[in-house]
N, C-alpha and C positions, 0 to 999 in steps of 0.2 A: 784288668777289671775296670769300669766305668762304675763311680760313687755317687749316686744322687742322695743328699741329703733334704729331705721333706722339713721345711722352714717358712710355708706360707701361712700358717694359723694365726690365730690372737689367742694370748694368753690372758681369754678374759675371765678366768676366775684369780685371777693374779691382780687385780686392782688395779688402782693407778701405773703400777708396774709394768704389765703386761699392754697397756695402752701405748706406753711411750716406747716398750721395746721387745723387740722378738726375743721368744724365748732360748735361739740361739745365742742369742747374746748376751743371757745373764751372767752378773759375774758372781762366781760359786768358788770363793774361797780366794779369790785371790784369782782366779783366770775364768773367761768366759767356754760356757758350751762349746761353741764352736773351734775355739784354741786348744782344745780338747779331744774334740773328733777332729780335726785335721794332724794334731800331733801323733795320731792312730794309724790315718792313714799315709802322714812321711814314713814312719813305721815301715809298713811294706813295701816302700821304693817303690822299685819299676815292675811289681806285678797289678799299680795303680796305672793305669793311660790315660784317665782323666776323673776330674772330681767337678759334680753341678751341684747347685742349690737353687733348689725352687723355692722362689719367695712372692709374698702376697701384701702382708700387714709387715707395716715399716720396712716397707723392701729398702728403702735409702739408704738407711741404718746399715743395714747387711750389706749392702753394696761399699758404702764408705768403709767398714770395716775392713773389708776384701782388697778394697784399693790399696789400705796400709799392709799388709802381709804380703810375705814372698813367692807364696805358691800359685801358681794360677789355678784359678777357681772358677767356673764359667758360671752363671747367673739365668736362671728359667724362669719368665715372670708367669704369674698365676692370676689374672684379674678377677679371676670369681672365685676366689680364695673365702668371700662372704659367704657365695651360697652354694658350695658344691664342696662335698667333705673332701678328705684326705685321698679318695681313689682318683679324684682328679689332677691332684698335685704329683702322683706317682705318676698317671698316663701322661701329663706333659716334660716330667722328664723320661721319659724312658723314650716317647717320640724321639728325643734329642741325644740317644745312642744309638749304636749298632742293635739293631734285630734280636742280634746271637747273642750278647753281651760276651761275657758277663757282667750282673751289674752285681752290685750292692747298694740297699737300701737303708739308712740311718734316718730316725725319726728326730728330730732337731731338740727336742725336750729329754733327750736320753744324757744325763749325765755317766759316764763308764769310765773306769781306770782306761787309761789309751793304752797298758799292756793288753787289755785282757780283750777290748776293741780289734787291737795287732791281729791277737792270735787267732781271734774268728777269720778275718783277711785273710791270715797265712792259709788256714783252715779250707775258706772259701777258692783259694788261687791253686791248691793244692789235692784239697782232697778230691775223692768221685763224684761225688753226689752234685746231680744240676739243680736241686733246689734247698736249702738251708736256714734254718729258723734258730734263731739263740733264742733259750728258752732256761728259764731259770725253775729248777726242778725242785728247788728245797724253800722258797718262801711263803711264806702264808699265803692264801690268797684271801681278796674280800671280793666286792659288787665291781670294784673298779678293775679289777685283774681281766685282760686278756688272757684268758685261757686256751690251757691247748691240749687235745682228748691225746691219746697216740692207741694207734694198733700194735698188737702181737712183737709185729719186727719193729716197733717204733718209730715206725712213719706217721705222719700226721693224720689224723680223721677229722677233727674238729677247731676251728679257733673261735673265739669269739667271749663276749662279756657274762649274755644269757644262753641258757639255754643249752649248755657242754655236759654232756657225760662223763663223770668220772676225771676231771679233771687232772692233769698228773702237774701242770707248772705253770708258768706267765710267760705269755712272750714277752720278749725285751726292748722291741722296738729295732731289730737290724737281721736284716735279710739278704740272700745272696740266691738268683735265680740264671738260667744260661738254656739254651735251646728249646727246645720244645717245652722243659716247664716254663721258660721266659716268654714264650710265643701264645702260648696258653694262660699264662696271667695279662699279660696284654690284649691276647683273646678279650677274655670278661672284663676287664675292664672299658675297653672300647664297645663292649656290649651294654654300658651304660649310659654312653654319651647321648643326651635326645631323648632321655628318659625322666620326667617330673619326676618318678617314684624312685627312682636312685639317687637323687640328689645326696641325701644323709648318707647316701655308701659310705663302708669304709673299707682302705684299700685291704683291711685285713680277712677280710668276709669274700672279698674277691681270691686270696688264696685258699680260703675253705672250700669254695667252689669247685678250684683245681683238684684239691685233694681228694674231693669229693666222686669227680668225674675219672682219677686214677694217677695224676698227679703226686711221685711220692716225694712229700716234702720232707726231708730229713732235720733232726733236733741236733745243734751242737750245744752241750750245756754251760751256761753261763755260770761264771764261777760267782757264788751268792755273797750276797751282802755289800755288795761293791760296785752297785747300782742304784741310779733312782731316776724314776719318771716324773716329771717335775710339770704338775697341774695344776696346785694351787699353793698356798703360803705354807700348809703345812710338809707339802713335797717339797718345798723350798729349803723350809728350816731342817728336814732329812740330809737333804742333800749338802749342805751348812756344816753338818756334825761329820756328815762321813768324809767331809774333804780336812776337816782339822782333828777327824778322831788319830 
């Protein structure tokens, strides 16, 4: 599997904080996001072939970081990380793997236990299924939740913030796609490039599309409670408590 990690945004409802540093970098308890998701994916050894990070907002940061650490990490830079949402930061990593992938996709504000991180990988390197969404089935949702509709057999119909029927859970921020679903998210995505009114895409709205057009994205469920999406001070202080609960 090829792991891009999505790390070019500013963490600008984070304050002064998010100015001075990527949101992979915060430290959450005693170790940073990133030391985090990568300790997930040593985890699954050699069914990783490589790991990139696309960076934007204090790319240096992230870079110096990576200098210090053992694994090799490759670096995707993103210069219009200001004004073209997150489906761009996925289409220029993904240019920078195989076609076929597989990849996996981790959104860089996802703090996650690195077992449970593993297990989606083993999941991902293992199981059938060429497209895959951790989705967390048992938490609240509110306005901020990424939601996700499913059909009958529990494939995906819908993701998105507004506007989902019947909602069943939150995506989590980490995805795993491979041949034709891989080819067909790349697809739409590359169908935004050149386009003013895509600009706010997001890459998540690009998989609805797939799913949409017959794309069966499969749900592995994320084990609750044992995550948090870290957007502002108060996702911060969440995240605070579940690394010292």
């Amino acid at each position: 599997m090829h792991v891009i990690v999505l790390a070019a945004g500013c963490g600008s409802r984070l304050g002064a904080l998010g100015d001075c540093t990527p949101k992979w970098l915060l430290d959450v308890g005693g170790r940073t996001l990133a030391d985090r998701q990568l300790e997930a994916v040593g985890r699954a050894g050699d069914a990783v072939a490589s790991v990139r990070v696309v960076v934007g907002h204090a790319a240096r940061a992230i870079e110096c970081a990576l200098d210090e650490r053992p694994e090799e990490v490759g670096v995707v830079a993103n210069p219009e990380f200001a004004t073209l949402n997150n489906w761009w930061s996925l289409l220029r990593g993904l240019r920078a793997v195989p076609e076929e992938g597989p990849v996996v996709v981790l959104n860089a504000d996802l703090l996650a236990d690195p077992e449970h991180l593993a297990e989606f990988l083993e999941q991902a390197a293992t199981g059938s299924a060429d497209a895959l969404l951790a989705v967390d089935l048992v938490k609240d949702l509110t306005d901020e939740s990424m939601k996700v509709a499913l059909a009958d057999d529990e494939s995906l119909t819908q993701i998105g913030k507004i506007g989902i029927d019947d909602p069943v859970g939150e995506y989590v921020g980490v995805l795993m796609a491979r041949g034709e679903a891989l080819r067909r998210l790349r697809a739409v995505l590359e169908g935004f490039v050149g386009r003013p009114d895509a600009a706010d895409e997001w890459y998540e709205g690009a998989v609805g599309r797939t799913a949409a057009s017959g794309t069966p994205w499969h749900v592995w469920p994320m084990p609750p409670g044992g995550w948090v999406e870290i957007d502002d001070d108060a996702d911060l202080q969440a995240a605070q408590s579940l690394t010292t609960a």
